[in-house]
C-alpha positions in Angstrom: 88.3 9.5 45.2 85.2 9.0 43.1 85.1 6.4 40.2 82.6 5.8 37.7 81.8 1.3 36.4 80.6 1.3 33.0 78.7 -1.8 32.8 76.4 -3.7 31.1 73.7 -6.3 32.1 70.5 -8.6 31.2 67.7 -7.9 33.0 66.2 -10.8 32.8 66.7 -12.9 36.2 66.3 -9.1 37.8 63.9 -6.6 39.4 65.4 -4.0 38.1 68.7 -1.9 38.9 67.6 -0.9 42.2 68.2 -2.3 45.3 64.7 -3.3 46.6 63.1 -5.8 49.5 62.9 -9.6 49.1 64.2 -9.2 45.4 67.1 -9.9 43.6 68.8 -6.4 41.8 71.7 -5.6 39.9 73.0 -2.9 42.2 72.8 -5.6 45.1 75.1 -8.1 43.3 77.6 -5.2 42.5 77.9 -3.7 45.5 78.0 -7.3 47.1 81.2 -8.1 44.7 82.5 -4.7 45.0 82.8 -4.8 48.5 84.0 -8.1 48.5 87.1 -7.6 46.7 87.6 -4.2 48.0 87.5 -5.5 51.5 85.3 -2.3 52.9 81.8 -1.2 52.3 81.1 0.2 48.8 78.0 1.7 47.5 76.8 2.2 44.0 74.8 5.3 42.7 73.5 4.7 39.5 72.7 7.1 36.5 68.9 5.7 37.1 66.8 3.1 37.4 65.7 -0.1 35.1 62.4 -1.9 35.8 62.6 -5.4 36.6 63.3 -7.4 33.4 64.8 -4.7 31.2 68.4 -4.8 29.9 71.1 -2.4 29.6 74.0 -2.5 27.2 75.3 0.5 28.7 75.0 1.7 32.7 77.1 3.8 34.3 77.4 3.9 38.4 79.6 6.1 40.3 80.8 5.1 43.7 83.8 6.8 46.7 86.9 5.0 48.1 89.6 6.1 49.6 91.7 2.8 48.9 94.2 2.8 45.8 93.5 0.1 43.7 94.6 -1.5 40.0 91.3 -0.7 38.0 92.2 -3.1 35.2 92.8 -5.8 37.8 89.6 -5.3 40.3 88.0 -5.0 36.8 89.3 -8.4 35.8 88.2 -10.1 39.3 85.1 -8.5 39.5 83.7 -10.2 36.2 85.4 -13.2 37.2 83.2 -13.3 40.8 79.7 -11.6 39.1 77.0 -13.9 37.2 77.4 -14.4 33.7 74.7 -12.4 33.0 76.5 -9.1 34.6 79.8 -7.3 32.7 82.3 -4.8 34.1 83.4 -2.9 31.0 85.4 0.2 32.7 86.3 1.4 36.0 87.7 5.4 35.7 88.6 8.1 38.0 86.4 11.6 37.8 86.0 14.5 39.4 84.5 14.6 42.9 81.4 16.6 42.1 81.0 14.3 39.4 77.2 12.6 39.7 76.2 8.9 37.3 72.7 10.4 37.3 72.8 13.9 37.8 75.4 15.2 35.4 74.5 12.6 32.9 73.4 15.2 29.7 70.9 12.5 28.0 70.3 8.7 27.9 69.3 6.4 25.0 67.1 3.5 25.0 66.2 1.2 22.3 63.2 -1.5 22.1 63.3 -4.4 19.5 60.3 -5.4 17.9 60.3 -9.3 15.7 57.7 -9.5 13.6 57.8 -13.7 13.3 58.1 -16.0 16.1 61.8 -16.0 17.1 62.0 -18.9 20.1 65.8 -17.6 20.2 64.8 -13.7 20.8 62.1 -14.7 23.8 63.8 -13.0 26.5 65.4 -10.2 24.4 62.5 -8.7 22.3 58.5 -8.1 22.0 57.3 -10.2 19.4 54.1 -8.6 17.5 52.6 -10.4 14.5 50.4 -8.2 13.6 51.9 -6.1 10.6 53.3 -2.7 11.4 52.9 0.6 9.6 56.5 2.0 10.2 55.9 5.0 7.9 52.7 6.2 10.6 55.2 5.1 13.8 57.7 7.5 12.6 55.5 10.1 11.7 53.9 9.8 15.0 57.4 9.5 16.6 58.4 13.0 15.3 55.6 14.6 17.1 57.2 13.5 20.1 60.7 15.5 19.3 61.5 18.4 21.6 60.9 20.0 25.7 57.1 18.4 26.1 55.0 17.5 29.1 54.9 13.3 28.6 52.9 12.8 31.9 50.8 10.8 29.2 53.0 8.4 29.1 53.9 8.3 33.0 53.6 5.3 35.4 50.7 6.8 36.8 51.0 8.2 40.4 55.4 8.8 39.8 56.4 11.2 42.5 58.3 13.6 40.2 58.7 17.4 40.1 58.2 17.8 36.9 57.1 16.0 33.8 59.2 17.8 31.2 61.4 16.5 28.9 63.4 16.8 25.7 63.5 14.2 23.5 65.7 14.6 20.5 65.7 11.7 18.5 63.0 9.1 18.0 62.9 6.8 15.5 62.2 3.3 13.9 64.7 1.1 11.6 63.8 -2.3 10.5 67.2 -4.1 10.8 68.0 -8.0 10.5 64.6 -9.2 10.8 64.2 -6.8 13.8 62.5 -3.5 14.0 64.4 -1.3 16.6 63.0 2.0 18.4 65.6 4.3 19.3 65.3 7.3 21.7 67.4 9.5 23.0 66.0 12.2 25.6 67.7 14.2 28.9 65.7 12.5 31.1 62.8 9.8 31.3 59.9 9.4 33.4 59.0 5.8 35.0 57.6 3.8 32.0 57.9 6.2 29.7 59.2 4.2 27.0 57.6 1.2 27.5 54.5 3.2 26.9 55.6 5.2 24.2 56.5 2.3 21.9 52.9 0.5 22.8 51.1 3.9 21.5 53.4 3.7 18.5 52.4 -0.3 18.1 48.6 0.8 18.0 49.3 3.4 15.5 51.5 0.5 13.7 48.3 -1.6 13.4 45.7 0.9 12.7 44.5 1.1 15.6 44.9 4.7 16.1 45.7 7.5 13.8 49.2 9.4 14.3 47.0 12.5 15.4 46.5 11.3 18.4 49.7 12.0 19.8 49.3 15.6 20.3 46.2 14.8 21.3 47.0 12.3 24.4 49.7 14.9 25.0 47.7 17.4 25.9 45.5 15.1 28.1 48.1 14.8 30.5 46.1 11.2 31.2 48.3 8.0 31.4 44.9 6.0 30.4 44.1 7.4 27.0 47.7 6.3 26.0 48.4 2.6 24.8 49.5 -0.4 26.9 53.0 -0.1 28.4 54.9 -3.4 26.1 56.7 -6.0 27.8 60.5 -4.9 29.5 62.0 -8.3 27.9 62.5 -5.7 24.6 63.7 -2.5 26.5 67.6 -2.0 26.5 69.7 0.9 27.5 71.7 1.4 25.5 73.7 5.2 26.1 74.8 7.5 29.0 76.6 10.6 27.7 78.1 13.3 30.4 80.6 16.4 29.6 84.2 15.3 28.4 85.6 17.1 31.1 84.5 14.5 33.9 87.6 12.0 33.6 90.5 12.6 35.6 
């Protein structure tokens, strides 16, 4: 039987998602617990991976048992056992062919921007005091709408197929003394966002005009983009996958 955990975590004390060498990951503490309580080995595939120090309010991981189990109370123990910092929202059964990354139909990120010194939002969001043109960021933002090539804005040397990818909604909102990036696509590249919001901040603070972003996309070049901004802001935020999937 396969079963999909819906959970949520702060990136902070983490290198990431993945399970890596001589670092402490997310997937390592899950699949520690997991197994733990499940008494047999369990292994977590998740929809993708974080970078070391970014946060996800929403992360979906799919793993196979064979053992029958009380979700709601393996739920309950699990966040009992896991670090404060790591939450089990939802364990449910799918179907079998059922894939966290590959039949996920689009993600959602968001990146939080302060604009004054916020000691209380130090490990949660970029702080920038520079004032920011959000009329030019969104302008620029809608250039970035639809199937493009964002090598651009690639971690440079990502072994990927292809670079294509739809994004369908990008956009700031200044909000509660926070300015919040939201972007929803079917698939990012490494860095990607990170990226994409420092090009924005540069065109923010006049530091580049909003036509360069057809521009840099046409370069292909990760260097003529802006600086990839800190992970502290970067939070994901939405997995969505076919409504049939639940069993």
């Amino acid at each position: 039987m396969r079963y999909f955990v819906h959970f949520s975590y702060l990136g902070t004390d983490y290198h990431g998602w993945q399970k890596q060498p001589n670092a402490s990951s997310v997937q390592e503490k899950m699949e520690q617990a997991f197994s733990l309580l499940l008494a047999t080995p369990i292994e977590l595939m998740g929809a993708g991976r974080t970078d070391a120090g970014v946060h996800a309010k929403k992360m979906v991981a799919h793993f196979d048992t064979e053992l029958g189990f009380d979700k709601q109370i393996i739920k309950d123990r699990l966040n009992a056992f896991l670090a404060a910092d790591i939450s089990i929202d939802q364990i449910l059964a799918v179907t079998q062919e059922t894939h966290a990354r590959f039949t996920a139909t689009s993600r959602t990120y968001e990146y939080i921007v302060v604009n004054q010194k916020d000691p209380f939002q130090y490990h949660g969001a970029h702080y920038v005091f520079q004032p920011l043109d959000i009329q030019s960021m969104n302008k620029a933002a809608q250039i970035l709408l639809g199937e493009k090539d964002f090598e651009c804005f690639s971690k440079s040397n990502s072994d990927v197929h292809t670079f294509i990818c739809d994004i369908t909604h990008a956009k700031w909102v200044a909000t509660k003394g926070q300015l919040v990036f939201t972007i929803t696509a079917n698939r990012f590249l490494r860095n990607m966002v990170r990226a994409i919001v420092g090009t924005l901040l540069e065109i923010g603070t006049g530091k580049r005009p909003v036509t360069d972003i057809p521009l840099l996309l046409e370069t292909k070049s990760r260097s003529k983009a802006g600086p990839s901004v800190p992970a502290k802001g970067l939070y994901l935020t939405q997995i969505n996958y076919p409504e049939n999937i639940y069993v």
